[in-house]
C-alpha positions as CSV (number, residue, x, y, z in Angstrom):
1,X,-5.8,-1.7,4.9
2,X,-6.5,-4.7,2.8
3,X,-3.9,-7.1,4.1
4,X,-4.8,-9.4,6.6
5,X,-4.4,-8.6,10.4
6,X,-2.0,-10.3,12.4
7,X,-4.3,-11.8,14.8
8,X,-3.2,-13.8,18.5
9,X,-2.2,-17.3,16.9
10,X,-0.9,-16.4,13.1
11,X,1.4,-19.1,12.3
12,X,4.9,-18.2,10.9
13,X,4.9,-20.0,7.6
14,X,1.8,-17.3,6.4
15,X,4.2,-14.2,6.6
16,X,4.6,-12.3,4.0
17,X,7.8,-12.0,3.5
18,X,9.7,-9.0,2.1
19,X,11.7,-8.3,5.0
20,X,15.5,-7.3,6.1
21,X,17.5,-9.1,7.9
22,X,20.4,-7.4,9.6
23,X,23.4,-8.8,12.2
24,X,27.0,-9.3,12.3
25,X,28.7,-12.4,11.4
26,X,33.0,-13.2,12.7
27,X,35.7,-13.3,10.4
28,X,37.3,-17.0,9.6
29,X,34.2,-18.7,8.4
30,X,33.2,-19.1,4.8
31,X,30.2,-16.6,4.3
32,X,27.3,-18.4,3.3
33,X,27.8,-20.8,6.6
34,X,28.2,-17.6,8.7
35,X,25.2,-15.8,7.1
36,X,23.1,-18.6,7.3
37,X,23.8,-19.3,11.2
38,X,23.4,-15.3,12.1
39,X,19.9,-15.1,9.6
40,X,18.1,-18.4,10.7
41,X,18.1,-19.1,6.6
42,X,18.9,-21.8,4.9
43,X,22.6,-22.3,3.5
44,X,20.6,-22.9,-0.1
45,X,18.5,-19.7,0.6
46,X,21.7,-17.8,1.4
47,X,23.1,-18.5,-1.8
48,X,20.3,-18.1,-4.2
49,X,20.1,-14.7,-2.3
50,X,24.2,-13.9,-3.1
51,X,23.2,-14.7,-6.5
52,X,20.7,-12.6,-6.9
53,X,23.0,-9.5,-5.3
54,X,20.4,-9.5,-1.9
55,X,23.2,-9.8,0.8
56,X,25.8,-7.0,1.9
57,X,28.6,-7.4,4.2
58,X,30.3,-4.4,5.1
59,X,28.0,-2.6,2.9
60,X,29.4,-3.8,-0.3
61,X,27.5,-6.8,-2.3
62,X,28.7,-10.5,-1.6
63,X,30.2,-12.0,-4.8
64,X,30.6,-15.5,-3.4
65,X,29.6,-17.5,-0.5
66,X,32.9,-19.1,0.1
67,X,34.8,-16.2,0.7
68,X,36.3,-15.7,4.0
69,X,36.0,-12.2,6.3
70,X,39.4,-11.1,7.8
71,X,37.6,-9.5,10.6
72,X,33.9,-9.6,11.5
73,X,31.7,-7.3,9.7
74,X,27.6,-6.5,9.5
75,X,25.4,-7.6,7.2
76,X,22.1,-6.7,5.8
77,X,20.0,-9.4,3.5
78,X,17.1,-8.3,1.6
79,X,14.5,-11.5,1.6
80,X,12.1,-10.1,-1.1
81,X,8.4,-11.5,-1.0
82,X,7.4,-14.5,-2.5
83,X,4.9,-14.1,-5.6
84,X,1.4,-14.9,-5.0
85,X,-0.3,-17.7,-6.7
86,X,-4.0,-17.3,-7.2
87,X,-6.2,-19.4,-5.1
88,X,-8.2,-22.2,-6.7
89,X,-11.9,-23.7,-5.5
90,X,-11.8,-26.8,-3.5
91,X,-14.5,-28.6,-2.4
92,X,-13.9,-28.6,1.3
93,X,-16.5,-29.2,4.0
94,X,-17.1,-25.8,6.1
95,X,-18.8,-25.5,9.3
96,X,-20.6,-21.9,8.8
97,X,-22.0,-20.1,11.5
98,X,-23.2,-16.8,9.9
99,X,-23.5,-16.0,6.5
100,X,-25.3,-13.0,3.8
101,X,-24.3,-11.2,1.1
102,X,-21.1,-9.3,2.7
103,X,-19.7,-11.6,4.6
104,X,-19.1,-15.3,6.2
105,X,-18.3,-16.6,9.8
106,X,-16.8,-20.0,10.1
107,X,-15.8,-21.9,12.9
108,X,-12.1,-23.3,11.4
109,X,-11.5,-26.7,12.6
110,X,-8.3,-27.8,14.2
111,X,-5.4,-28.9,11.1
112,X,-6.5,-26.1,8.4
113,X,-4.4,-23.3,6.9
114,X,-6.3,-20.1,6.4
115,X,-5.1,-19.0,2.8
116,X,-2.2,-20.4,0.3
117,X,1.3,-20.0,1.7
118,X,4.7,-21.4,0.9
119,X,4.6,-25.5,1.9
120,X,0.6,-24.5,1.5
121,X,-0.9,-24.2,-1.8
122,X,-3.9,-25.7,-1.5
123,X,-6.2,-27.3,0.8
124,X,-6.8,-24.1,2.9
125,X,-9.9,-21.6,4.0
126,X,-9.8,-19.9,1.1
127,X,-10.1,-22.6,-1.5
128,X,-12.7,-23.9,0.7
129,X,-14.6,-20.6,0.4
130,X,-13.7,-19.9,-2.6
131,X,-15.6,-23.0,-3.4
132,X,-18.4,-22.2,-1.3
133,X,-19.0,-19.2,-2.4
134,X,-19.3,-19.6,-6.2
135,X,-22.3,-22.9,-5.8
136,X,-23.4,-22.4,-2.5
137,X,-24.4,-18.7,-2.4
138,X,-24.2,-17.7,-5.6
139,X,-21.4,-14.8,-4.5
140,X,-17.4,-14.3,-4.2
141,X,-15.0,-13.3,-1.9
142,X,-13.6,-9.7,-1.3
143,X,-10.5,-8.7,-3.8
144,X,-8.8,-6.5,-1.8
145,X,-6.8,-9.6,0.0
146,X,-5.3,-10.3,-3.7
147,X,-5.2,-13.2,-5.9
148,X,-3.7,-16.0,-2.9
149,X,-5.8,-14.4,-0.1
150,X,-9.6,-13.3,-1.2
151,X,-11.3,-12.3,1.3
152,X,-9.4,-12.7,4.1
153,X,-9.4,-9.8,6.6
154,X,-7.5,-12.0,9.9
155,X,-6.0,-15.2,10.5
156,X,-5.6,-17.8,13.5
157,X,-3.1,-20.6,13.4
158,X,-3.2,-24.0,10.9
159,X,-3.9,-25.5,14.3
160,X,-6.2,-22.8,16.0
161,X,-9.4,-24.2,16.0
162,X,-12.3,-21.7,16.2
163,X,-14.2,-18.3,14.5
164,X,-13.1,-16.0,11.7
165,X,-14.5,-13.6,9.3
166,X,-14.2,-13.5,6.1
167,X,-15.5,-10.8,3.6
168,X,-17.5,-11.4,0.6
169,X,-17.4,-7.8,-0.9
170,X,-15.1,-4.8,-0.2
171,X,-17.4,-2.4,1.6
172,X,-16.8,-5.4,4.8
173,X,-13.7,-6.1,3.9
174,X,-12.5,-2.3,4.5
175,X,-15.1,-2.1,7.3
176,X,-13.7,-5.2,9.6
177,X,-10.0,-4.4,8.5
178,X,-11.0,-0.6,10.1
179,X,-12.4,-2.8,13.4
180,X,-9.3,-5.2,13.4
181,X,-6.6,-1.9,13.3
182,X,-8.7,-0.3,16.1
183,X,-8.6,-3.6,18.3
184,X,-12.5,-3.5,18.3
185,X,-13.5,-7.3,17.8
186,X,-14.7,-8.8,20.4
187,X,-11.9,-11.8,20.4
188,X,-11.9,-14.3,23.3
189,X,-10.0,-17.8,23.0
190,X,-9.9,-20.9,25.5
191,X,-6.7,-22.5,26.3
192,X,-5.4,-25.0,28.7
193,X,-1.8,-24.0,30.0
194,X,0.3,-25.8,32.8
195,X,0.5,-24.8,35.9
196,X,-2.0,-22.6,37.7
197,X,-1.6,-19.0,37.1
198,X,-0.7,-17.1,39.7
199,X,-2.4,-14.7,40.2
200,X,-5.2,-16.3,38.7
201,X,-6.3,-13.6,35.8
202,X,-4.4,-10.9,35.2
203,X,-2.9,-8.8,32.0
204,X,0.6,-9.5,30.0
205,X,2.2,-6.9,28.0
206,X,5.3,-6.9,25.8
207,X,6.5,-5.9,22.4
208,X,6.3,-9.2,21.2
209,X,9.1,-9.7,17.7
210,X,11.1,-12.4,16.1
211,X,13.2,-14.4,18.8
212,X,17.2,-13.3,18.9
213,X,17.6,-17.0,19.2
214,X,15.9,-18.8,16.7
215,X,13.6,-17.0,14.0
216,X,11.0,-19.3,13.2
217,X,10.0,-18.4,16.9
218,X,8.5,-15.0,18.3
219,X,9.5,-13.6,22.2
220,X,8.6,-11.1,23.9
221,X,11.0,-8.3,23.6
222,X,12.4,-6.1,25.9
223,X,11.1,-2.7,26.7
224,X,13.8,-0.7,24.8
225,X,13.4,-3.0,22.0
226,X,12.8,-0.9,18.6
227,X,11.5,-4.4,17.5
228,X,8.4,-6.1,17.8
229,X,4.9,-5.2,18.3
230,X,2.9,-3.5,21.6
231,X,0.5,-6.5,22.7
232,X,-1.7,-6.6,25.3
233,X,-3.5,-10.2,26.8
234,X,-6.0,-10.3,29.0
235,X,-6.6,-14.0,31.0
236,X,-8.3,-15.4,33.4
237,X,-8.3,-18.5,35.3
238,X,-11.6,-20.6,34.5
239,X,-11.2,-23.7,36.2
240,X,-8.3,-25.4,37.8
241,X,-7.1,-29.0,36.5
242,X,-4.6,-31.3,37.2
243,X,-1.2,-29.5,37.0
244,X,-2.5,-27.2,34.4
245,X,-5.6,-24.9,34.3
246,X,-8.5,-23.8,31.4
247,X,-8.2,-20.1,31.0
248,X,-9.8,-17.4,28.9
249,X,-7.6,-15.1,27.1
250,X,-9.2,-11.9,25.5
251,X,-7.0,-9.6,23.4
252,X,-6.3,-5.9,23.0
253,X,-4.1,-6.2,20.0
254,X,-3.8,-9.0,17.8
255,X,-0.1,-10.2,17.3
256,X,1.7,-13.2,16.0
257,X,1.4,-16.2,18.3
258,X,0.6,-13.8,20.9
259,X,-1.5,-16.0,23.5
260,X,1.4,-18.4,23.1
261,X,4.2,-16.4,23.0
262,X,2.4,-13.9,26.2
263,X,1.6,-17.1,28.6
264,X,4.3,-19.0,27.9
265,X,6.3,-15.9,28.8
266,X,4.8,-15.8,32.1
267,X,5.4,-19.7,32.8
268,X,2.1,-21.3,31.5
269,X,2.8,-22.6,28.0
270,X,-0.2,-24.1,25.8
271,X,-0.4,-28.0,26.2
272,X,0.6,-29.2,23.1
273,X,2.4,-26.5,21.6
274,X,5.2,-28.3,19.1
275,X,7.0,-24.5,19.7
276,X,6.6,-22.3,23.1
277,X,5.3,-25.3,25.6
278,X,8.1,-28.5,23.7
279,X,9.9,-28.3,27.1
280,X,7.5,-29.9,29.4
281,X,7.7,-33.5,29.6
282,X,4.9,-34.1,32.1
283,X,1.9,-33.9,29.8
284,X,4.2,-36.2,27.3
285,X,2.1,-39.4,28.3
286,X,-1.5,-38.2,28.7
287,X,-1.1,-35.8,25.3
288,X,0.2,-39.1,23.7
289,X,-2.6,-41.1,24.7
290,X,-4.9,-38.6,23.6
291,X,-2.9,-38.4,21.0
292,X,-3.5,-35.0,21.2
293,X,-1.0,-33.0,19.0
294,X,-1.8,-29.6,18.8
295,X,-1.6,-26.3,20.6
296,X,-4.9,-26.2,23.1
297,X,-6.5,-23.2,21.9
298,X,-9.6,-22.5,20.4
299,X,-11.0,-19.0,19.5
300,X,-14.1,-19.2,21.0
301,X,-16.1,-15.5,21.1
302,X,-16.0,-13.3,18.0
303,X,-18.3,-10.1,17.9
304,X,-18.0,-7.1,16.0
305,X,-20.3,-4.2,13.9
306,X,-21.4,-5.7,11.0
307,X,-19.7,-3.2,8.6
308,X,-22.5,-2.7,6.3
309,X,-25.6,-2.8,8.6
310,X,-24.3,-1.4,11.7
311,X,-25.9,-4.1,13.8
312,X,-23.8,-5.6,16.5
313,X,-23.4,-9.3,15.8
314,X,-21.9,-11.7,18.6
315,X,-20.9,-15.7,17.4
316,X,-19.5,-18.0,19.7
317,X,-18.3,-21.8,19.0
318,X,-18.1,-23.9,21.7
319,X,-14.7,-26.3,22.8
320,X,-13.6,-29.1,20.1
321,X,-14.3,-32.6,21.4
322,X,-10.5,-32.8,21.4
323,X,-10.0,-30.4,23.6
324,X,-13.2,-32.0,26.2
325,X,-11.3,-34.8,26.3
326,X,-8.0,-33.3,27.5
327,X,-9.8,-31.3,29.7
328,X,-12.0,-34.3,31.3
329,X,-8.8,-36.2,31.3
330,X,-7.2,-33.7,33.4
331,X,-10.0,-33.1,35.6
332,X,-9.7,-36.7,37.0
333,X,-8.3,-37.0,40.4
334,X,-6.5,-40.2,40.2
């Protein structure tokens, strides 16, 4: 229960790691190429993992990464998890919307990372809190996260703007995590997608996993799919714009990318979205002279039972100026 929940937007980079990869690579190519094209790793990262006896092919540790199959076999790498490095304080401006002695609510702007990751040691949530919490409230962050990760019971993207909770001792910690597993927050996020939904709210479901075609992405998986996780999205149409609409997405499950992956699946990709929406050229001009460069999403309602009070506590945060703007700009006849 202490690790943090996968919540809709969770960017990739802030796995965990420790996972298998499995597949089947053809015979004739030198190993290392072939593993690395089948995995999605790097050819380096393929090779470090060879040396360190993490790949099979056939069922029988690789030796080198030049050898060549004679006929096509499966293989199974072991990606073990990378090893934490304790957060530091940072004196980072927060905007907090609720705090006391058990936990903290801030509204995350646009362009943070929420704890220390690989390609992100510093300069995240955490350190900020971290901070915060040690000579602005005399207090500390919840352990149970571990040394990179205090605190931290649920994550939205690096380029999510809106609410999260934090805890500041364990009793919350293991009180929100219990909330979070049971998919009772209150979550609800504002997006603008293209297109006009049709029909205009409705619910998305599907195991949603790492894409077959490219694993820095997720999909949503097929039915039969052992992969993946059950997620369920709830929208709703709240205004119509020019060629794309403002909707309200609340969740039943909390998944990676999960807004993103779930509307984009359905033909209404985020505006702005460097991953799921990249396709769309017709927003290319106005997002550039916004210079708007970001998914547009913003977690916008959070509400839960306090875990040590029992009172039922509701926050909202209202839309980033960035997001106004694209929205006003849209709005616009001409």
């Amino acid at each position: 229960m202490g690790g943090p929940v996968d919540d809709s937007d969770d960017d990739l980079s802030a796995d965990d790691g420790g996972e298998t990869i499995t597949g089947t690579i053809p015979a004739g190519e030198r190993l290392d190429k072939a593993l690395s094209a089948a995995s999605g790793l790097s050819r380096e990262r393929v090779k470090a993992l060879i040396g360190d006896g993490a790949v099979l092919v056939g069922g029988k540790p690789v030796k080198s990464g030049s050898a060549k199959l004679a006929t096509q076999a499966e293989f199974t790498i072991e990606v073990p998890s990378p090893a934490p490095a304790e957060a530091i304080p940072q004196d980072i401006p927060l905007k907090v919307v609720f705090e006391d002695e058990h936990l903290i609510v801030i509204d995350k702007p646009a362009g943070m990372v929420v704890h220390p990751a690989a390609g992100n040691p510093d300069g995240t949530l955490v350190n900020a809190l971290l901070w915060h919490c040690a000579h602005n409230s005399g207090g500390q962050l919840s352990g149970i996260g571990g040394v990179a990760r205090p605190g931290i019971v649920h994550r939205i993207d690096k380029d999510t703007s809106g609410l999260l909770v934090a805890a500041k001792s364990d009793a919350a910690h293991e009180g929100l995590a219990r909330q979070f597993a049971d998919h009772s927050i209150e979550r609800a996020y504002r997006a603008v997608v293209k297109g006009h939904p049709d029909p205009a709210s409705g619910t998305i479901q599907g195991r949603i996993g790492r894409s077959n075609k490219d694993r820095k992405k997720m999909a949503v998986l097929g039915d039969d799919e052992t992969r993946g996780k059950h997620a369920v999205t709830h929208y709703r149409t709240l205004q119509d714009l020019k060629g794309a609409a403002l909707i309200e997405c609340t969740l039943e499950t909390g998944r990676t990318h999960q807004i993103r992956v779930h509307m984009s699946s359905i033909g209404h990709a985020l505006l702005g979205d460097p991953i799921y929406g990249r396709s769309d050229s017709r927003f290319r001009p106005i997002l550039g002279r916004l210079s708007f460069q970001r998914q547009a999403l913003h977690a916008a309602v959070l509400g839960f039972i306090h875990p040590v009070t029992g009172d039922r506590v509701h926050f909202s945060s209202d839309i980033p100026h960035d997001m106004l703007e694209l929205i006003e700009t849209l709005s616009r006849s001409d």
